[in-house]
N, C-alpha and C positions, 0 to 999 in steps of 0.2 A: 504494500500500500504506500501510496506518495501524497503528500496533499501538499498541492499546486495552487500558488497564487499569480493571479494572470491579469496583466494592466496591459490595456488592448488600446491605442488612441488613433481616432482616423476622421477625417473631415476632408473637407473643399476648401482651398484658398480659391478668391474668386479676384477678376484684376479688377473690380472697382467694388461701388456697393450693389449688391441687388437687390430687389424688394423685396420678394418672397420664398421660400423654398418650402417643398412639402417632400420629406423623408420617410425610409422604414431603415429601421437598424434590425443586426441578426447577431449579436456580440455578446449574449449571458448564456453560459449553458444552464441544459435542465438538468435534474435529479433523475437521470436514467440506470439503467442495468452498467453496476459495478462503477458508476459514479453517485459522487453525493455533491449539490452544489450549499455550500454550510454559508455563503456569505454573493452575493451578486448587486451590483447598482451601475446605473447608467447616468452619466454624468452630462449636459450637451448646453453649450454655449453658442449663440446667444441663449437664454433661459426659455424653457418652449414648454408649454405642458406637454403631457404627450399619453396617449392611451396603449394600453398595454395588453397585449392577448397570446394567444397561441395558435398558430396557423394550420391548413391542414395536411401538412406532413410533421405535426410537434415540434416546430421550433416557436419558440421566444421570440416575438417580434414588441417592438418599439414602436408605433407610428406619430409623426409628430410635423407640427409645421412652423415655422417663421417665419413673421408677418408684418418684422419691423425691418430697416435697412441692415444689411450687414456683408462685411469683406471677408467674411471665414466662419465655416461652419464648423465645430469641435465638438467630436466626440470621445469618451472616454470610459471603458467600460474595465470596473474592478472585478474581479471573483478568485474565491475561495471555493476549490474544490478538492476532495477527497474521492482518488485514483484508485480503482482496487487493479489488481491482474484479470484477466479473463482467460476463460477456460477453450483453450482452441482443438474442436478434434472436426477432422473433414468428415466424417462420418461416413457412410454409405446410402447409395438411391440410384436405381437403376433411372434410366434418361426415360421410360413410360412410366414409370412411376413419379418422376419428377415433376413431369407435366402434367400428370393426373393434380397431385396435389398442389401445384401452383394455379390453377384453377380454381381450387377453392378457395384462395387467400385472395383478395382486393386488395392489399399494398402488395405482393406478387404479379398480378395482370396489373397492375399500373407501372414498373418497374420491367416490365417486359418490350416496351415499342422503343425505339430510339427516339432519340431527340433532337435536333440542329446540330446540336451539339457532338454529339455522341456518335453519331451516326459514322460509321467504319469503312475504310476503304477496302478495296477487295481484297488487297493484301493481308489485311489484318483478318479478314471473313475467312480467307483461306487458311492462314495462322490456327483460327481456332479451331477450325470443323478437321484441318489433321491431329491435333489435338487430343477433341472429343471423340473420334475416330479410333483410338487406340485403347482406352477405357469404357467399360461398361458403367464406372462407376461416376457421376455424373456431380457428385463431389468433388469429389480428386481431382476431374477435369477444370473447375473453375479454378481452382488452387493455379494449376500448372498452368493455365491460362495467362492469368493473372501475374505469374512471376513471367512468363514470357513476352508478355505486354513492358513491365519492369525494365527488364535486360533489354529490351529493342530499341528503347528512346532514353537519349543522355540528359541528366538534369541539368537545366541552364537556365538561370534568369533570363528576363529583357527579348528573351527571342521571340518569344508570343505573347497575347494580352489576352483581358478576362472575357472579350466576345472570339479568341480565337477556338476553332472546331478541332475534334479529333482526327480528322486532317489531315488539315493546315500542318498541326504536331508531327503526324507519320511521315509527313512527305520533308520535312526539316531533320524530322531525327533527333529534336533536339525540345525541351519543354521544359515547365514547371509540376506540379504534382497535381495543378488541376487537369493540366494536360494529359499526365497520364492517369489519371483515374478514368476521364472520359473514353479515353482508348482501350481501358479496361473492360469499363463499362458497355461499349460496344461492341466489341470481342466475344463478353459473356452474354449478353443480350442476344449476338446475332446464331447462338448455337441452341437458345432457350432456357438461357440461366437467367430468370429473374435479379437484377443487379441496381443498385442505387448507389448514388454519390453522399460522403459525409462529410460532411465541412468541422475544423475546431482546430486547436492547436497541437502539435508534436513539441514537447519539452526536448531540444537538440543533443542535451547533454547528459546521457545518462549515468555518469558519477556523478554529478556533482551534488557538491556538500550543502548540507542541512542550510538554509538564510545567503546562498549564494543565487545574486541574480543575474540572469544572460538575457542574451537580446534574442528572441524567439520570432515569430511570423505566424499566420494562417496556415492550418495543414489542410490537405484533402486527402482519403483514402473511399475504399469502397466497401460495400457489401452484399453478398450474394443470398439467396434464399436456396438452401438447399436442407435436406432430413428434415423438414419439419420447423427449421430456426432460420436465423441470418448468421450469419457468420462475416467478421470483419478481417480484413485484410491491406497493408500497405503497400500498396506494389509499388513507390517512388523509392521507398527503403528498403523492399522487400523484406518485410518482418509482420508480423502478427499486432495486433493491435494490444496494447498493453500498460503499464499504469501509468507511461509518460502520454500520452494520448486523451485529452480530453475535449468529448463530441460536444458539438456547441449545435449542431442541425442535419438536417436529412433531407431528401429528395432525388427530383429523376437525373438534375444535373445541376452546375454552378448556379442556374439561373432561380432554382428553387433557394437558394440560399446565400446571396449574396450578404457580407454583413453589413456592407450599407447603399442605400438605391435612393436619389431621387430625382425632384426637377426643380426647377430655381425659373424664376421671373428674373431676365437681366441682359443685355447682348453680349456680355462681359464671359472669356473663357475663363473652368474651372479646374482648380489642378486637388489632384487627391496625396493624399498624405497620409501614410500610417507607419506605426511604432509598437510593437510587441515585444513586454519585458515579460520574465516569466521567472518568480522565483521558488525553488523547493525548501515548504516551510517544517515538514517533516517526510 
């Protein structure tokens, strides 16, 4: 168990003042399986009310607007969460059997279509179905999938952006983690693995000491629906999802979970800006 305090800050510098903006933030995690969130607040300058709910794939949304002039919009979100391990076994499920039962789940057929996003080139369609091709066991296939997605594209900043597709990413070779979870995603989608995208933070440093803070980022990893459960997996690091890892939202892709989205009254362009400290406080 690790319990993770995570100061997330991100807004819009804008080049003059604008009049209005109307936002939704996605930056508190919830209290899900093998996490606990013990402490969460959102901070947002200029001062805004803002209504608070849970959307329909359970994240924690924000929504809120600003109605006075202003050159920057800041956000700031605290939390205290309590990490535990998770239990990873691929289990077994024959591929008729699989799609029998993903038929009866409704977040499985919603996790089944691709997305703009997601949507696989043929290379990558091909990738998976020799893949699934060699296993009966339709577990094990998403696993092996998924680290083959991993190994095929190098992690790189700056080469793609958050409307870039899974692709854009294949044909470069080159991406971020949301990058390849979408490639992921499509891979297992396109062979009938039910698959969603997880948006929240990766703690980078796995020693490190008890009140020592690092400068962390957004993670993205995936999860597939296979025996009955989901099962999570990181194909950027290719490792298991585990107590430096805490989920902040879910959905079909980036777009169900962006942690900040809006629109602004102003002619004036917007530059975004974030900063993720992340310290282990036990």
């Amino acid at each position: 168990m690790k319990r993770l305090r995570i100061k997330h800050s991100t807004g819009f510098s804008y080049g003059g003042d604008v009049t209005a903006s109307y936002n939704e933030a996605r930056m508190l995690p919830a209290s899900v399986e093998s996490q606990l969130v013990l402490f969460s607040n959102l901070d947002i300058l200029p001062l805004s009310s803002q209504s608070n709910y849970v959307d329909y794939w359970g994240s924690r949304v924000a929504s809120f607007e600003v109605l006075t002039g202003h050159k920057e919009l800041s956000l700031t979100a605290t939390s205290l969460v309590e990490v535990h391990e998770r239990e990873h076994e691929s289990g077994g499920m024959s591929w008729p059997d699989l799609a029998a039962a993903a038929e009866l789940s409704m977040q499985a057929v919603e996790n089944l279509s691709q997305t703009r996003r997601t949507e696989p080139p043929a290379e990558v369609v091909a990738l998976a179905k020799d893949i699934a091709s060699q296993t009966d066991n339709a577990c094990e296939a998403a696993l092996q999938i998924s680290m083959a997605i991993g190994n095929a594209i190098e992690y790189m900043s700056g080469v793609t952006g958050v409307h870039s597709t899974a692709g854009e990413a294949w044909v470069g070779g080159k991406g971020v983690c949301q990058d390849i979870a979408h490639l992921a995603l499509g891979a297992l989608r396109s062979v009938g693995i039910p698959a969603r995208y997880v948006s929240g933070y990766l703690h980078p440093k796995p020693d490190a000491a008890i009140g020592e803070t690092v400068t962390g980022e957004s993670h993205a990893w995936i999860e597939w629906f296979c025996d009955g459960q989901w099962r999570g997996y990181d194909p950027t690091n290719l490792i298991d999802i585990g107590d430096r890892h805490v989920l902040v939202g879910r959905g079909r892709d980036y777009n169900d979970v962006p942690p900040l989205r809006g629109v602004y009254a102003g002619a004036f362009k917007s530059t975004l800006f974030v900063s993720v400290e992340i310290t282990r406080e036990a």
